[in-house]
DSSP file (Angstrom, degrees, kcal/mol; ACC not computed):
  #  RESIDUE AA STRUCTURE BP1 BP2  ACC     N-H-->O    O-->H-N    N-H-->O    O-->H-N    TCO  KAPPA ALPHA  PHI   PSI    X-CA   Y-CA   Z-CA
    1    1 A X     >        0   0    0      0, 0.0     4,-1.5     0, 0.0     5,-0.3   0.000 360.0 360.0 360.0 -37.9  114.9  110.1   26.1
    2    2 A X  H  >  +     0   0    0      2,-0.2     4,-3.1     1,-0.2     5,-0.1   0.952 360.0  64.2 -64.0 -38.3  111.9  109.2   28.4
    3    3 A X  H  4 S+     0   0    0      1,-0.2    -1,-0.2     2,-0.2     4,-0.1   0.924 108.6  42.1 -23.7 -59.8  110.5  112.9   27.3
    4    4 A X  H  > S+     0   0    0      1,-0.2     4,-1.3     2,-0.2     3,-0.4   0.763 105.7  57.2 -99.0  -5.0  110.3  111.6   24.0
    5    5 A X  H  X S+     0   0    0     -4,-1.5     4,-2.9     1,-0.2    -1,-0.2   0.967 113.1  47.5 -47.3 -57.4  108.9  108.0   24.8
    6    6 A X  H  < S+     0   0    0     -4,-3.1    -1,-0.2    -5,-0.3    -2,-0.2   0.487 106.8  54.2 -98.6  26.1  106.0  109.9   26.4
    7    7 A X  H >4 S+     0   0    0     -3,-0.4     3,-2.6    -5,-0.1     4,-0.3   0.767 114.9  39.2 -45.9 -79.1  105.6  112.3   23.6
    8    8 A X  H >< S+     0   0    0     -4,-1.3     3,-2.2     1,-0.3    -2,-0.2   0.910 103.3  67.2 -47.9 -58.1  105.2  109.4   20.9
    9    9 A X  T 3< S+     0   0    0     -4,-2.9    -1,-0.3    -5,-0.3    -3,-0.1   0.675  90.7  69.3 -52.4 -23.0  103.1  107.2   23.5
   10   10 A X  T <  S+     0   0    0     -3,-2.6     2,-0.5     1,-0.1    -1,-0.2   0.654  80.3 112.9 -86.5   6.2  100.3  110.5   22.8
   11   11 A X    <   -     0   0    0     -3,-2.2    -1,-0.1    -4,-0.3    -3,-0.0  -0.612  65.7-145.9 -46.7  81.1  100.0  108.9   19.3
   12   12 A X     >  -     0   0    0     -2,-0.5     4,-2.1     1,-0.1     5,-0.1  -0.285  30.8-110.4 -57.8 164.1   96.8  107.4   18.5
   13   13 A X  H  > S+     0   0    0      2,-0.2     4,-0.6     3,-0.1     5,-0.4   0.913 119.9  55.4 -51.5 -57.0   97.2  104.2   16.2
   14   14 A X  H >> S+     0   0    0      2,-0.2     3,-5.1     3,-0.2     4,-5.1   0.860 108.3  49.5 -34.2 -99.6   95.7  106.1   13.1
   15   15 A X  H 3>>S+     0   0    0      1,-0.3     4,-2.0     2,-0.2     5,-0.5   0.787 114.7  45.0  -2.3 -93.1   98.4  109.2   13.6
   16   16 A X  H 3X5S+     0   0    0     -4,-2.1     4,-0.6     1,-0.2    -1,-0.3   0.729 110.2  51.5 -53.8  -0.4  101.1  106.7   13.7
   17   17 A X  H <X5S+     0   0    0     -3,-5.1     4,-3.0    -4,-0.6     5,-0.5   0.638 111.1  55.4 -86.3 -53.5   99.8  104.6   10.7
   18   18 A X  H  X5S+     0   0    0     -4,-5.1     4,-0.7    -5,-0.4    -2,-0.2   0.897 106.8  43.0 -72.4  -7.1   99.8  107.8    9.2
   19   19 A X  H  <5S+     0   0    0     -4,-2.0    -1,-0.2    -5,-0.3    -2,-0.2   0.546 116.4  48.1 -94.4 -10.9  103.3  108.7    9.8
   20   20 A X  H ><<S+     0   0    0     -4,-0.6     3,-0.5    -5,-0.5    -2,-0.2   0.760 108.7  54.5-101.0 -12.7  104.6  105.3    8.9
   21   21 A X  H >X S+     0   0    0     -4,-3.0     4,-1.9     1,-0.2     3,-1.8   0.843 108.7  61.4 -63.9 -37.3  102.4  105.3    5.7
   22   22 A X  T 3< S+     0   0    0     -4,-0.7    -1,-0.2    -5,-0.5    -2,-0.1   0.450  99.8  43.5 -83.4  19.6  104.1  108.2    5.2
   23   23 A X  T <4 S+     0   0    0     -3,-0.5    -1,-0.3     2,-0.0    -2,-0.2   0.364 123.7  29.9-118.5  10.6  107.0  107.4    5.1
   24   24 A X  T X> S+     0   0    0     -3,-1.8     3,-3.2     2,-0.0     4,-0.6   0.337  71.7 121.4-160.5   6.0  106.9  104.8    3.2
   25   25 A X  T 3<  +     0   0    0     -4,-1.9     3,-0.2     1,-0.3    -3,-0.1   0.784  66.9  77.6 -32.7 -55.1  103.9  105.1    0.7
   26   26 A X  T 34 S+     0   0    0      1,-0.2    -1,-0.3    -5,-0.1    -4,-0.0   0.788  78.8  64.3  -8.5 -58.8  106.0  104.8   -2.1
   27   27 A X  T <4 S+     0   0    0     -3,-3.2     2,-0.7     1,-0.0    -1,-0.2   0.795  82.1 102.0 -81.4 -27.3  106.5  101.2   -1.9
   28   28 A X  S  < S-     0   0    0     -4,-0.6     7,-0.1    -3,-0.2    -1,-0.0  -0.361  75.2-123.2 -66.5 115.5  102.7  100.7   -2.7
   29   29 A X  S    S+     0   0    0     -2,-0.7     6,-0.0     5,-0.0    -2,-0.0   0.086  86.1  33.7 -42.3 166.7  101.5   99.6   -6.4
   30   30 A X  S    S-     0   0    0      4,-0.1     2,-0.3     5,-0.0     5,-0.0  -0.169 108.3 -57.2 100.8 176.1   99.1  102.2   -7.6
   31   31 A X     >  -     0   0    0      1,-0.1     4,-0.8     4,-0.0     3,-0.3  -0.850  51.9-107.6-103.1 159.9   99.1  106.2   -6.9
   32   32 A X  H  > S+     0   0    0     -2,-0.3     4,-2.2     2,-0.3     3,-0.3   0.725 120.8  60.7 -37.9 -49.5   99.0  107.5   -3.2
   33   33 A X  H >> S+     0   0    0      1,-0.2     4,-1.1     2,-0.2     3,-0.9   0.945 106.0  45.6 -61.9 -71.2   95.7  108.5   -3.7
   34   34 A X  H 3> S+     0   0    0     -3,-0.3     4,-1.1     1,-0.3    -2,-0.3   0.345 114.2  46.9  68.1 -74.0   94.9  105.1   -4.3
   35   35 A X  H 3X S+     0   0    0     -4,-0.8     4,-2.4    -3,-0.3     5,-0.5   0.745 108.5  52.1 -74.5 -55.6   96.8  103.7   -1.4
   36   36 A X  H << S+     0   0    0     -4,-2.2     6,-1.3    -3,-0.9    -2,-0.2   0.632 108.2  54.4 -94.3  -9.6   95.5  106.1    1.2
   37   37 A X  H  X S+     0   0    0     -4,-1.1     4,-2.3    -5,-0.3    -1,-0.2   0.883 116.0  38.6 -77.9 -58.7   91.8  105.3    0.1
   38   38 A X  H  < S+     0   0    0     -4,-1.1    -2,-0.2    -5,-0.2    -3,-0.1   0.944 118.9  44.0 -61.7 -39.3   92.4  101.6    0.6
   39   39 A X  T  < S+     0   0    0     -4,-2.4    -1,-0.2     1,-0.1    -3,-0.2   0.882 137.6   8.0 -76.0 -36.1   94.6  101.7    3.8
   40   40 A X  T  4 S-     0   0    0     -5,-0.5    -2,-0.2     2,-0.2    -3,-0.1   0.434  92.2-120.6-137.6  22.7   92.4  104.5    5.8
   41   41 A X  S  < S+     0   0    0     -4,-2.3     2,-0.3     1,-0.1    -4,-0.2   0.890  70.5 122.0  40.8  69.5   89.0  105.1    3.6
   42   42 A X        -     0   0    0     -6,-1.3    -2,-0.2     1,-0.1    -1,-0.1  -0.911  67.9-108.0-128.1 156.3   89.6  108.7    3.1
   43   43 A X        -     0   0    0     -2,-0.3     4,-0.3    -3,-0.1    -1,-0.1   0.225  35.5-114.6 -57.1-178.0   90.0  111.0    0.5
   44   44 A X  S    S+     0   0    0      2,-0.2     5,-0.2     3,-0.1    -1,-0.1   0.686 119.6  57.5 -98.4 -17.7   93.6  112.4   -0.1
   45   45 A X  S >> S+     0   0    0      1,-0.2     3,-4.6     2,-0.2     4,-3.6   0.971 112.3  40.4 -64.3 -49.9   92.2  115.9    0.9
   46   46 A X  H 3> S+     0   0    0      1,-0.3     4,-0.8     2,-0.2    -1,-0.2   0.840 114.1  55.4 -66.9 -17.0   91.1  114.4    4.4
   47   47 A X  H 3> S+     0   0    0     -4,-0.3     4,-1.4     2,-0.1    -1,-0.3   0.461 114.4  38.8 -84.7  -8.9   94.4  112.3    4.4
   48   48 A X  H <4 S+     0   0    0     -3,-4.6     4,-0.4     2,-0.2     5,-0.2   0.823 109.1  60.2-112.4 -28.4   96.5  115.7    4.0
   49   49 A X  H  X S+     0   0    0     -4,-3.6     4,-1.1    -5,-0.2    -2,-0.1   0.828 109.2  46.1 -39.5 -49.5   94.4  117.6    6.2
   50   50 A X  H  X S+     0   0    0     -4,-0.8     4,-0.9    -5,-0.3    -1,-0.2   0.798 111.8  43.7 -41.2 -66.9   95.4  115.1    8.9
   51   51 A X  H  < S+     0   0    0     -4,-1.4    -1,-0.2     1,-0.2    -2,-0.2   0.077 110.4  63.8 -98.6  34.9   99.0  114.8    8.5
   52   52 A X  H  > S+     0   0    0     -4,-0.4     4,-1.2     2,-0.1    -2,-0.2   0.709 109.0  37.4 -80.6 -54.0   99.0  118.6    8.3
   53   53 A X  H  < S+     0   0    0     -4,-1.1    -2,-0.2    -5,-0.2    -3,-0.1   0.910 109.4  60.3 -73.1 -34.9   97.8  119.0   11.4
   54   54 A X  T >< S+     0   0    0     -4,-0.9     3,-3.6     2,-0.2    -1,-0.2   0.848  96.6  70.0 -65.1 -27.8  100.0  115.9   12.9
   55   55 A X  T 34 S+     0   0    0      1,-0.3     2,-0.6     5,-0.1     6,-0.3   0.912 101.1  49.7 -61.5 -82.8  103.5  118.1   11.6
   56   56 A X  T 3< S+     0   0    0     -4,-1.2     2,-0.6     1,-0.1    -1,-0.3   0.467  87.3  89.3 -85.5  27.7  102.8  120.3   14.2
   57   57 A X    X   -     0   0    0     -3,-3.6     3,-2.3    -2,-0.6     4,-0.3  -0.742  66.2-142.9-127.1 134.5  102.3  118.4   17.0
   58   58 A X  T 3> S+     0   0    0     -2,-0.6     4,-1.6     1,-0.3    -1,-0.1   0.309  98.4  69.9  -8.2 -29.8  105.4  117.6   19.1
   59   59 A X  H >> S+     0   0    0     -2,-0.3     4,-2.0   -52,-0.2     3,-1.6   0.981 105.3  41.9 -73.5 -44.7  104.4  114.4   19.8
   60   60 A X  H <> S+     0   0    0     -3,-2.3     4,-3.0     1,-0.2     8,-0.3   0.797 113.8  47.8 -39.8 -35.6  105.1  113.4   15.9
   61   61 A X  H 34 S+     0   0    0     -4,-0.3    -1,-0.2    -6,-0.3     8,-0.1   0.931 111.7  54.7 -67.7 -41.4  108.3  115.3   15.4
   62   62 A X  H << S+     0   0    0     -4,-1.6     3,-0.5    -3,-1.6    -2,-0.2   0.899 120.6  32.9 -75.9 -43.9  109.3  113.4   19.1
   63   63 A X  H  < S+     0   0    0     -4,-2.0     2,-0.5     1,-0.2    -2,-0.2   0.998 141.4  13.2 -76.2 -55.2  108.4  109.8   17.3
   64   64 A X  S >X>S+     0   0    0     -4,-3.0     4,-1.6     1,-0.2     3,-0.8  -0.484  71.5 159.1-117.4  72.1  109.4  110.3   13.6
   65   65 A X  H 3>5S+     0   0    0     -2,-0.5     4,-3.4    -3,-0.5     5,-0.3   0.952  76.0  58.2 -58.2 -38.1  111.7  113.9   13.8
   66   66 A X  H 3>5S+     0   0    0      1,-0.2     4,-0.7     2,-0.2    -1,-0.2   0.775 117.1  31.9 -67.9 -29.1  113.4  112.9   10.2
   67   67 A X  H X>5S+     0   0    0     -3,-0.8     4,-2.6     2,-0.2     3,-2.0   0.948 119.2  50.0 -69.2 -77.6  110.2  112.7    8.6
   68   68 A X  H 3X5S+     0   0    0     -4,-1.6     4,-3.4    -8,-0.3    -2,-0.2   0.791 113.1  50.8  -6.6 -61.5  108.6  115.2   10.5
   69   69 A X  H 3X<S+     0   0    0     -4,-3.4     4,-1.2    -5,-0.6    -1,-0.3   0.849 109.2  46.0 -49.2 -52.7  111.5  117.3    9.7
   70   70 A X  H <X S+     0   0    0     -3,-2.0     4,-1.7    -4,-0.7    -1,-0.3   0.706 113.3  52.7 -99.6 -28.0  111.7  116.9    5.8
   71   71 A X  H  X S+     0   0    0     -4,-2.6     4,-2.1     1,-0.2    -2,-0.2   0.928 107.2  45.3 -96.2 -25.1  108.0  117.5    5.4
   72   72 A X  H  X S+     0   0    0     -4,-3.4     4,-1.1    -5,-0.4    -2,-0.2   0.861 108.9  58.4 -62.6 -15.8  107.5  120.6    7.2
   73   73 A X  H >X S+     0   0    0     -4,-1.2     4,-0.9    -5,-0.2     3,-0.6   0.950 108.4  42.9 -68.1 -36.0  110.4  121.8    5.5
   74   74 A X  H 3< S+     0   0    0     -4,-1.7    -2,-0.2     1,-0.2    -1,-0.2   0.646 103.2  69.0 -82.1  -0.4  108.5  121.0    2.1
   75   75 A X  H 3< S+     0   0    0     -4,-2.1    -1,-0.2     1,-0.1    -2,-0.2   0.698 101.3  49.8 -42.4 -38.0  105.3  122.6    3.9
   76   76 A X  H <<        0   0    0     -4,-1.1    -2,-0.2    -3,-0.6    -1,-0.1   0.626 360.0 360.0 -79.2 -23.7  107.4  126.0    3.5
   77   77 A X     <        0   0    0     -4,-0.9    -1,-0.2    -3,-0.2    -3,-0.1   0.459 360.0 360.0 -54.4 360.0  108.2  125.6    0.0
């Protein structure tokens, strides 16, 4: 368990805003594009680019594996 403590802990705030935004994006009026302009002033390309890169690194999987999990699986689709 401490492994993944200091996994997560290699998490900038942005990264982890972006893994709880993703997870939960939904709940925001408006479309996702929309939402991810207002919340981190980026495009949706620069927003997927981002948490593209964030799936593969360990520390993410180590903070949010269920998410993690369920979008690299739909990365493979």
């Amino acid at each position: 368990m401490e492994e993944t403590a200091k996994l997560a802990a290699e998490l900038s705030e942005l990264e982890l805003s972006i893994l709880d935004f993703e997870e939960h994006w939904w709940r925001h009026a408006g479309s996702k594009k929309e939402a991810v302009q207002e919340k981190f002033g980026l495009a949706l390309t620069a927003y997927y680019e981002r948490l593209n890169a964030l799936l593969d690194n360990p520390a993410a999987l180590a903070h949010a594996p269920l998410l993690v999990k369920r979008l690299l699986r739909m990365r493979r689709i």
